[in-house]
N, C-alpha and C positions, 0 to 999 in steps of 0.2 A: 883607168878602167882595167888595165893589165893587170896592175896589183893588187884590184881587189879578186877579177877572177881567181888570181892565185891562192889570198888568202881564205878565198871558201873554199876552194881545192884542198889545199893544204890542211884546211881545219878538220873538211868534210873526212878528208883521207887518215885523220889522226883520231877522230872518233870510231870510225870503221877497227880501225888496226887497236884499237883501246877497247871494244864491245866484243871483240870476241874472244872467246873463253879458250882453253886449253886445260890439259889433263892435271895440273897442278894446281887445283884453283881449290879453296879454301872451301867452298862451299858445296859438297855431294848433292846428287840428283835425289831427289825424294821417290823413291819407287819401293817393288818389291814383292814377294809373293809370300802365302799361305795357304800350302797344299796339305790336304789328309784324307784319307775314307772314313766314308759315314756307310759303318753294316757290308764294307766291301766297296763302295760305290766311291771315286775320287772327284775331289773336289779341288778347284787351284779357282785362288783369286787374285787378280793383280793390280788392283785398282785399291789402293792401302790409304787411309787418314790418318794422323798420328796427332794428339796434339799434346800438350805440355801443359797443366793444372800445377801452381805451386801454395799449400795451405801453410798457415801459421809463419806467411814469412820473417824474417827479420827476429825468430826466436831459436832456442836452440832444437826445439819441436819443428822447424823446416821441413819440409819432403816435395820433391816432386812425383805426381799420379800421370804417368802416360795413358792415354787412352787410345785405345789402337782400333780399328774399324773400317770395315770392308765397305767399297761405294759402290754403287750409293744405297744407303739408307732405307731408302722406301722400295729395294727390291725386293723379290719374293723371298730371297736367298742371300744372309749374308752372317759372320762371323764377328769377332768383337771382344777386347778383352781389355784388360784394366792390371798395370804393376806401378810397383816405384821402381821411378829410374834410379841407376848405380846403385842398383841390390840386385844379386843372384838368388833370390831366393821366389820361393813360386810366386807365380801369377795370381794375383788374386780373385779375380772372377774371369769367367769364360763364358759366353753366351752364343749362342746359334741358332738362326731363326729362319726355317724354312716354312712356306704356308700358311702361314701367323701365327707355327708353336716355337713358342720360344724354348730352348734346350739347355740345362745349365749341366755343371760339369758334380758330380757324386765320386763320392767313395775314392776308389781308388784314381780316379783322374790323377796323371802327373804331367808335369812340364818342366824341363831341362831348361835354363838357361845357359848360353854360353859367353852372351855378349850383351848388355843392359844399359845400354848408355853411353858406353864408348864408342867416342867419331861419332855421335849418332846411329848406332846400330842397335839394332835388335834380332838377335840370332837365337833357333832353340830347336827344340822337337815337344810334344806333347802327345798323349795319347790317355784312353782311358772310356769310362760309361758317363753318359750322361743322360738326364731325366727331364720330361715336361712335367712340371708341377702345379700345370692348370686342367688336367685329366685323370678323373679316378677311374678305372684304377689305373695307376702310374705307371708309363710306357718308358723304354731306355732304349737307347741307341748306341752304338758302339763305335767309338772314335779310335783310327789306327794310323799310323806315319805320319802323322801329324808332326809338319815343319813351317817355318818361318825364317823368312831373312828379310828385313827391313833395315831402307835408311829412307833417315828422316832428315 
C-alpha cells in the first residue's frame, strides 16, 4: 500500500513540475493591443483574433492571409484588418465599425509595417481618412496614432 501511495505521489508531483510553463517556452501568449484616434477621440482594444487563411496551397502561388479582429464581433465597436504574412508591404483592407457604419480606409490611409510574421508578431503604426460608403453624401473620419502590437 506504501508503494503505491508513493507512486501516485511521485507521479502526481512529476506532472505538476512538467505543467508548468516558464519564460523560455516555445509558444508566446496570444494578446495585444490596437490603439488610434478617431477625429481626436482614442480608441485601445485588447481583446485581439488573429487567424491563419493559406490559398493555393502546395503551388508555387501559396500565400498566407492573416485576419486580424477585435472581440467580440457582435460589439457595437470594433476594428479588423486583413494582410499576408512575411510581407512588409501594406495591409490590405482595414475596416472599422462603430453603430452599424462600417468605415473603410481611402486615399491617403498608410500603414507601416515593422514586423509581419516573425515569432508571430505583428507590429506597425497606421494612420490616414477613412469613408462610409453606405451614406450619400459620403462622410470621412479621420484616423491618427494608429498602432499595433500583436502576438499570435
Amino acid at each position: 500500500m506504501k508503494k503505491i501511495f508513493l507512486l501516485i505521489f511521485f507521479t502526481t508531483i512529476g506532472f505538476t513540475i512538467n505543467s508548468c510553463s516558464n519564460s523560455s517556452d516555445s509558444n508566446p501568449e496570444i494578446g495585444g493591443t490596437i490603439s488610434f484616434k478617431v477625429d481626436g477621440v482614442q480608441k485601445t482594444f485588447n481583446d485581439i483574433y488573429v487567424s491563419e487563411n493559406v490559398y493555393n496551397s502546395g503551388t508555387s502561388d501559396e500565400y498566407t492571409e492573416l485576419s486580424v479582429l477585435t472581440m467580440p464581433q457582435n460589439a457595437l465597436e470594433h476594428i479588423e484588418f486583413y494582410l499576408y504574412k512575411n510581407r512588409l508591404e501594406d495591409i490590405v483592407s482595414v475596416f472599422y465599425t462603430v453603430d452599424d457604419i462600417e468605415w473603410v480606409r481611402v486615399g491617403t490611409f498608410a500603414v507601416q509595417l515593422t514586423s509581419n510574421g516573425n515569432n508571430n508578431k505583428l507590429i506597425g503604426t497606421f494612420s490616414g481618412q477613412m469613408s462610409d460608403n453606405e451614406i450619400q453624401p459620403q462622410n470621412y473620419i479621420n484616423i491618427t496614432e494608429g498602432t499595433f502590437n500583436i502576438q499570435y
